[in-house]
C-alpha positions, 0 to 999 in steps of 0.5 A: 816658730819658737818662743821669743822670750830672751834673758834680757826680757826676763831680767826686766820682769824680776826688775818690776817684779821688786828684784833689782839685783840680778846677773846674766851668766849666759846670753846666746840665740839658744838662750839664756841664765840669769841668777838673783835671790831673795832675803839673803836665803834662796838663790834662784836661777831662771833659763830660757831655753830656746831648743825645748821652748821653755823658761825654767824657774829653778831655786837650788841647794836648799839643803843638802842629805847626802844618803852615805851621810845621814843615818838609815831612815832619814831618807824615807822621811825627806822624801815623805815629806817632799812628797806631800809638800808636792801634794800640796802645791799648785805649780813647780815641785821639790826634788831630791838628788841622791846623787849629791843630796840637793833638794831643789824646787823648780818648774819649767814653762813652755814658750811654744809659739809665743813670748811669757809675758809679765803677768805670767811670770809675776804669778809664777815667780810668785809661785816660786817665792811662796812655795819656797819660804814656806817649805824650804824650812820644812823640808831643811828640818828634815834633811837635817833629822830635826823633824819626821817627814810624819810631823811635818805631814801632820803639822800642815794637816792641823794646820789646815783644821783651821780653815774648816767648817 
């Protein structure tokens, strides 16, 4: 049996979850998309795969460095940095695509069996939202050269200094 969870479903979870607007892009037995966003910022997309049994949570193009076009050395320091700001994180991760530059944060839920339900996806939208906003900025200002992939390791770890004892 696989999981049951469809679009429609997953629509009226970001409705209770405070995001009323939304588009389904794709509705078939194999699945679904959907589209939405927050703060007039971050574009997410939310799949429900039917053949892997897994809803994936994807927010897209927070910036883009493409390699041919950023100077030798930039690279090491985004990935630096998408490494421990995955280091960092309990769910999902950031990735960057040398194909075309994009760095993206995404997460795949497996749905073996059985339906997501609310509370799941409150807890991993919640995921995605708090993970985004607070290092998508971060990890911008180093596709953009603005900051060291180092400075933001280190920022974060003096940060943390704080909550010691």
């Amino acid at each position: 049996m696989r999981g049951s969870t469809s679009i429609k479903e997953v629509g009226s979870f970001l409705e209770r979850f405070g995001f009323k607007n939304y588009q389904v892009v794709e509705d078939t037995p194999e699945g679904g998309k959907l589209v939405t966003g927050w703060d007039g910022l971050y574009i997410s997309m939310i799949e429900v795969n039917h053949r892997t049994n897994t809803v994936l949570f994807v927010a897209p193009k927070l910036a883009v460095a493409k390699r041919e076009e950023i100077p030798p050395g930039r690279l090491a320091d985004i990935l630096m940095a998408i490494g421990f700001a995955n280091y960092a994180l309990l769910l999902g991760r950031f990735s960057y695509d040398p194909s075309d530059g994009e760095l993206r944060y995404d997460y795949a839920m497996p749905i073996d069996n059985a339906e997501m339900t609310f509370e799941q996806f409150n807890h991993l939208m919640l995921a995605m939202v708090q993970s985004v906003n607070y290092w998508a900025p971060r990890l911008k200002t180093a596709c953009e050269g603005a900051r060291t992939g180092e400075s933001i390791v280190d920022s974060f770890l003096g940060h943390l200094k704080g909550f010691q004892p």
